[in-house]
N, C-alpha and C positions, 0 to 999 in steps of 0.2 A: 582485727581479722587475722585469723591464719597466715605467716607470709610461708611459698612454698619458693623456696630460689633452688636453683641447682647446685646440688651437693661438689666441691672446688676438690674433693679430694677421688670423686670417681675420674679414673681412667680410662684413654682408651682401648679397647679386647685386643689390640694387636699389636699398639706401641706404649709410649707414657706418657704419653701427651694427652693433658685434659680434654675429659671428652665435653663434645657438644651435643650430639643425636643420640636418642633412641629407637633403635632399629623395631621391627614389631618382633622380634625372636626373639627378644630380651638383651642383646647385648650392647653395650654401648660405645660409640666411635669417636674420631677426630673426625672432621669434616672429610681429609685426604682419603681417609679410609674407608668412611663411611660408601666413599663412592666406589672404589674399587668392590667390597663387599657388595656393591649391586650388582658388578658386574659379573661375578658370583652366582647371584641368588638375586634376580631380577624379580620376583615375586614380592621377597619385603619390600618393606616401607617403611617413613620416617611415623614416629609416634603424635600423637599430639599433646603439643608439652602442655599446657592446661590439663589436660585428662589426667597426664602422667601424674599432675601435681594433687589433683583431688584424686587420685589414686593413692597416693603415699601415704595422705590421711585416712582416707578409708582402711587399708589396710594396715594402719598404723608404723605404715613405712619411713613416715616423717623424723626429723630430727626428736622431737618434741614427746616422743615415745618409744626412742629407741635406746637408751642408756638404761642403766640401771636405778638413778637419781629422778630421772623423771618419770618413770616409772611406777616407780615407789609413790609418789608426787601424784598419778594418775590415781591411779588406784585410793587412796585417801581421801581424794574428790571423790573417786564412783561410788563410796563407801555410801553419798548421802542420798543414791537414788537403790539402795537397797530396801527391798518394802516387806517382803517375811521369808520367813527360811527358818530349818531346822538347828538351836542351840542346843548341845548336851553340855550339860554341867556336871564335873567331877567332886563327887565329896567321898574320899577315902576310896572305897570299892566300891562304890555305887554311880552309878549316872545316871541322872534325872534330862530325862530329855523332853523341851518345848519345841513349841511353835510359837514365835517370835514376831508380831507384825508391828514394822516402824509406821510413823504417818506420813511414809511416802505418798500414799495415795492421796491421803485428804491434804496435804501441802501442795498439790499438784493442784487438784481440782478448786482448790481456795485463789492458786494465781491463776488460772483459768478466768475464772470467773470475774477477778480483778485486773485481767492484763489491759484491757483497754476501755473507753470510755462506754463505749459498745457493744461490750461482751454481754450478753445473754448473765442474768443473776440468777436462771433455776439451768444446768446443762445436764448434759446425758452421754454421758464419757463410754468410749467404745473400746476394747482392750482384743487387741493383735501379740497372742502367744506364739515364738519360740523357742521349738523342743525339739530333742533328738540329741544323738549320740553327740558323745567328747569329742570335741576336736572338728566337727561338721560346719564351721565355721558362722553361726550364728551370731555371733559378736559382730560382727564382722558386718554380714549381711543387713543387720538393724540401723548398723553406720550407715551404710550405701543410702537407704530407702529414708534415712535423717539428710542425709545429704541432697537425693532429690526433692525432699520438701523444701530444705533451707534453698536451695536454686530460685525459687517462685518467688521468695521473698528477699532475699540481700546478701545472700549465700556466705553469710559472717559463721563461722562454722565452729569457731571456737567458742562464743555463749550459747550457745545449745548445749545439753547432757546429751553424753553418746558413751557405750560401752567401750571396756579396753577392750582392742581387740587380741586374741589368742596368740600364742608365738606359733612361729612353722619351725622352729627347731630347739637346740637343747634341753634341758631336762624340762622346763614350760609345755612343750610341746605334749608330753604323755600324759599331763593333769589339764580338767576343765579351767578354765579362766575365771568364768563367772561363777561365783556362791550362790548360794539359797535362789531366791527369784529379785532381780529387780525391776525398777519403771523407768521409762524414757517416754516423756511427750513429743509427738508429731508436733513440728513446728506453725504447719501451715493449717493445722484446725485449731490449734491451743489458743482459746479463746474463743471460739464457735459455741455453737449451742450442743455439738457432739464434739467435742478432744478425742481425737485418738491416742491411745498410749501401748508404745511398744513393750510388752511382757521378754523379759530375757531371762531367758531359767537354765538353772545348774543343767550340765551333760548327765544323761544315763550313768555314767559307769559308777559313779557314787564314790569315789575316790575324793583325798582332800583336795582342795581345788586352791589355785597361785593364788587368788586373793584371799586367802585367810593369812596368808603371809604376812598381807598389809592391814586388814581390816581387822579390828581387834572392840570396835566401842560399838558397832551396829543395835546391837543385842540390849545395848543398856539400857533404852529407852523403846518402850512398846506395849503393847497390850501382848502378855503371857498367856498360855494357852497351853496347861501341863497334858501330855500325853502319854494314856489308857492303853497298858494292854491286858491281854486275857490269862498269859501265864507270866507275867511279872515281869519279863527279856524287855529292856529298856528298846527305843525304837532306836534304827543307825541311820545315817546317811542314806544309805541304799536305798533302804524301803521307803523313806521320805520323797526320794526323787520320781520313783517307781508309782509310789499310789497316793500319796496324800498333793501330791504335786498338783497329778495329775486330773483329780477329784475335784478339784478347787477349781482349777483353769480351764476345764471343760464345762463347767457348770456357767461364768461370767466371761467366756470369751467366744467373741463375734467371728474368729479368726482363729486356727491352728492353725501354724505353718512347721512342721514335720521336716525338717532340715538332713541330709545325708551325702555322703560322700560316693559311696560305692554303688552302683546302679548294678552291679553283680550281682546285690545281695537284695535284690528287689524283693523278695519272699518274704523276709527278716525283718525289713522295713514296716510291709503291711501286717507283718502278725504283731511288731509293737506299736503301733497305729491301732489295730484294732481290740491290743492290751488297754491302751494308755485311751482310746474311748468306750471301752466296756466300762473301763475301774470309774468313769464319770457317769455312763447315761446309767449304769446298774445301781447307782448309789443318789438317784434324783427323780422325784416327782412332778408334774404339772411344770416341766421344762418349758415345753410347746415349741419355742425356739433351737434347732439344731444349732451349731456351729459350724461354718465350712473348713473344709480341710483345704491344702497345698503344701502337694508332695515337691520340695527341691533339691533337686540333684545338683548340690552345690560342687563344682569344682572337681567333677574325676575327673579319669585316666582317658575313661571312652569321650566318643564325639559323634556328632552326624551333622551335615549343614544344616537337612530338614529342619532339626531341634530350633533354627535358629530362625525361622520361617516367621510370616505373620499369624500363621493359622497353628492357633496355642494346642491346637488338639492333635498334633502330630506326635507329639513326644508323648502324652498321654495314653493314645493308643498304642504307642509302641512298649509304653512301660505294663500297661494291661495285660499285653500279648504275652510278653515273657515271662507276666506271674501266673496269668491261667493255665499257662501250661505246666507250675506246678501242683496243680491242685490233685493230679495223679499222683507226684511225687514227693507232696510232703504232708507229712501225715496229721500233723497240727493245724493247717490250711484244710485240708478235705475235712476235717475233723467241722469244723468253724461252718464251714459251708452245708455240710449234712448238715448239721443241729439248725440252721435259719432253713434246707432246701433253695438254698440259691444258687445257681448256673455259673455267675461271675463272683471275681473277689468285686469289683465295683459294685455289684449290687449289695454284696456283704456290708462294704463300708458305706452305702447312703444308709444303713438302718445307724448308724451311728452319728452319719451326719448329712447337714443337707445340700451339701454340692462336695466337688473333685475335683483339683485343679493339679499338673502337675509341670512343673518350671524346671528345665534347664539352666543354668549358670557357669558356664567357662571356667577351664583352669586358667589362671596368668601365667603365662609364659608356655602353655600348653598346646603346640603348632597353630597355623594359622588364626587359629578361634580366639586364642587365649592373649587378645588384646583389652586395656581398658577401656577401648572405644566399645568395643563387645561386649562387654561385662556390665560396663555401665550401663550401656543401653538395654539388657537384658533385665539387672535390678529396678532399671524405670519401670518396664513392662510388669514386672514383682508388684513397683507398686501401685499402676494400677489396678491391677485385679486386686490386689488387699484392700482397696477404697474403694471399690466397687463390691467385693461382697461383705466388708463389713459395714457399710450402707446398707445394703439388702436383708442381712440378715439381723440387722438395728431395727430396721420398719417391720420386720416378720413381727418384735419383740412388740413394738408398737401398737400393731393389731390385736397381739394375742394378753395387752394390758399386762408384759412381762417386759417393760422399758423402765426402768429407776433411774434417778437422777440421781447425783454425785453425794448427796448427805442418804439418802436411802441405799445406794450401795455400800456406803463406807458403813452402813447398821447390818446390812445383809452379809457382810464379811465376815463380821462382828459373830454373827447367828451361825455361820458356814463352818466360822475354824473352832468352834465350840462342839459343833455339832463332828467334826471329822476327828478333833481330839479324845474324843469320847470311842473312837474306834469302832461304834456300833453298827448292827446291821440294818437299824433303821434310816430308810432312804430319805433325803435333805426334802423337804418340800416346801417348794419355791411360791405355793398359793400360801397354806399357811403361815409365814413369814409376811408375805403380802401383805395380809391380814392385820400386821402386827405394829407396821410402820407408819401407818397412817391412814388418817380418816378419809372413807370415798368421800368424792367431790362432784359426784353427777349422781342425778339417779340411778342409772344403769349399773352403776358400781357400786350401790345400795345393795342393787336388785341380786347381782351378782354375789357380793359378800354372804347375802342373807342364806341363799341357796346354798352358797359354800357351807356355810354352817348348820344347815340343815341335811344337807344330803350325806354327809360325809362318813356318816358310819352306818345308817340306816337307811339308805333311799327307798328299800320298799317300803317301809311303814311310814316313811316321814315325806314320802310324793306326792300324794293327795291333802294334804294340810299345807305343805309348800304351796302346790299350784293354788289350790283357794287362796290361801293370804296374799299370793301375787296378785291374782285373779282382780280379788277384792278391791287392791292396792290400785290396780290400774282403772277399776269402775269409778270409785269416787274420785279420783285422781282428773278424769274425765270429765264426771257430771259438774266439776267445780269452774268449767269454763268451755268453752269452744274448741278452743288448740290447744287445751293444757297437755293432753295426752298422746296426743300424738307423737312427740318425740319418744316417748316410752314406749308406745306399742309398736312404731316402725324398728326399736332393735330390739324388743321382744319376740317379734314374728321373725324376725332373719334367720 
């Protein structure tokens, strides 16, 4: 387990005598002082040093992440939960650039499945994407929400995979942290008959990012996937993060979480919110299942207590407020909203997905709010609205016979980066694929298949000879016993 002891070489803000307390303002005292500084600023308060210490990890504030040697040491490890991402390869003046998918996934879903005596042998893994600018502290955030699950169970925090988190200053600070995309398992379903798995994907700005610094072997081993363009300009970084990113992880994820720092620039947000779900729902067929969003406003400048209320719809309305009013004044947003005729930008983005959530998250050390008793308790609340709507929107998948288990998505992946590599304007479709993986197993999924394959390019000439052959199917079907038909006709007629 993790040991968090108190760092021997912090002082105390006023003398040099080893501190003891952590003030909630951030600074740290001797006991003597500590007390005078209340008499000061009777408002603070002492920290609680538990928090404090699953804070250090969280934030990677711990010894064990702070030097350059272990570091280095982190990043090596994280190398092995990298799952695909964009390699270009240099030959002379040329660059051939792939799409690279390690068997993170299918490594994961194989111990899933084998972690305990109990574990479920067919699962149905649920994948929780974040995305959103450099530096908006997603790394970060996936720790927290690792950390509240390992709490439930034994809170040993060091064998679970968790991302490095991001630096907050020197030259680290301007480049993303994490590369390509990788996987992090939810502690407290791995092993269930649904795994969650946290998705941690490269920052927008498409810059080289610190762990290529360290990771250097990811690439070697994977299924390759050469990438098509139309005038021969090899693809870079950028557009990788931009649209093929974001194509893939809208299509198999139960969960966007839209991660951002600046609540200023609320506008900016939903118009790459509403990029980064066009570039998916416009490039996919017989989806049926939306994914939900959750906008978080991880860690600005601004505050309000409201935000910090029970009732989660306060900040949400307030974040609505301030973007509808620029629908006058930004001409890409009125633009978006003419072409649907929609009133709100919230109504703009449920056509992309099917619910809205949006989370506030404290700065640390950022006036009263910005405690990790605050923060923490805020990242709980994170997750659970993330376990509750990617439950919700797992059983939508369910109804609409768009739920695959863990060896038919790792095939569907398979079909997805083939088909995005290919750069084409033919939209991914998620029935035919269906189709492809495996034999139905009920009548219904017979019935269903059959029509697929009938209607599909000709429904008017080929509707009437469908419905007979159905028709037919469920007469003898019938006459062959008492109840044989009945299950057939009760979800035929629904």
């Amino acid at each position: 387990m993790i040991c968090f002891e108190d760092d021997p070489e912090i002082s105390c803000a006023s003398c040099d005598v080893p501190a003891k307390t952590k003030c909630s303002c951030g600074e740290d005292y001797c006991e003597e002082c500590y007390k005078r500084h209340l008499l000061r600023r009777p408002a603070h308060f002492k920290l609680d040093k538990r928090l404090q210490s699953v804070w250090k990890w969280v934030s990677g504030k711990c010894e064990i992440l702070m030097d350059d040697v272990s570091q280095h040491t982190q990043f090596e490890r994280d190398e092995g939960a990298k799952w695909f991402g964009l390699h270009i390869e240099k030959r002379d003046t040329n660059r051939i650039a792939r799409i690279v998918e390690t068997a993170r996934f299918t490594s994961l879903a194989e111990d899933s499945i084998y972690k305990a005596h109990a574990s479920p042998s067919r699962q149905f893994p649920r994948l929780v994407s974040f995305v959103g600018e450099t530096g908006a502290g997603k790394s970060t955030l996936i720790r927290s929400l690792i950390w509240d699950s390992a709490k439930c169970i034994d809170g040993a925090l060091d064998k679970y995979d968790a991302p490095v988190p991001g630096s907050s200053n020197g030259a680290g600070a301007f480049s993303s942290t994490t590369g390509e995309v990788s996987l992090y398992p939810d502690p407290i379903t791995f092993g269930t008959s649904s795994p969650c798995f946290y998705v941690d994907c490269e920052g927008t700005s498409g810059a080289e990012p610190v762990s290529s610094r360290h990771q250097s072997r990811w690439y070697g081993k994977g299924r390759e996937y050469l990438l098509q363009t139309e005038d021969g300009t090899p693809l870079d970084r950028s557009t990788a993060v931009k649209t093929i990113y974001p194509k893939f992880l809208y299509l198999f994820s139960e969960v966007i979480c839209m991660v951002t720092k600046n609540p200023r620039t609320c506008a900016e947000t939903v118009i790459k919110l509403l990029k980064w779900g066009e570039a998916g729902a416009n490039n996919a067929v017989n989806l049926h299942a939306l994914p939900a969003v959750i906008i978080i406003l991880n860690q600005p400048q601004v505050e309000d207590v409201r935000w910090l209320s029970s009732d989660m719809d306060v900040v949400k309305k307030d974040f609505f407020d301030s973007i509808d009013r620029e629908l006058e004044e930004n001409n890409e947003l009125r633009a978006m909203a003419q072409k649907e005729d929609d009133q709100t930008l919230e109504d703009l983005l449920l056509r992309k997905f099917s619910s809205i959530h949006v989370f506030y998250v404290p700065s640390i050390g950022h006036s009263q709010f910005g405690t990790p008793e605050t923060v923490l308790k805020q990242t709980g609340l994170l997750f659970q609205c993330i376990r509750e709507e990617s439950y919700r929107v797992h059983n939508v998948k369910a109804k609409t016979w768009k739920q695959f288990d863990s060896n038919q998505l790792s095939i569907l992946f398979d079909y997805a980066f083939k088909h995005f590599a290919k750069r084409s304007n033919e939209p991914f479709d998620f029935s035919r694929c269906r189709s492809q993986i495996g034999l139905p197993e009920t009548a219904e999924s017979h019935i269903t298949q059959f029509l697929q394959c009938s209607l599909r390019d000709r429904v008017d000439k080929n509707f009437l000879y469908a419905a007979d052959a159905v028709g037919s199917s469920l007469v003898r079907n019938a006459l062959k016993g008492k109840d044989a038909g009945k299950c057939i006709w009760r979800v035929c007629t629904m």
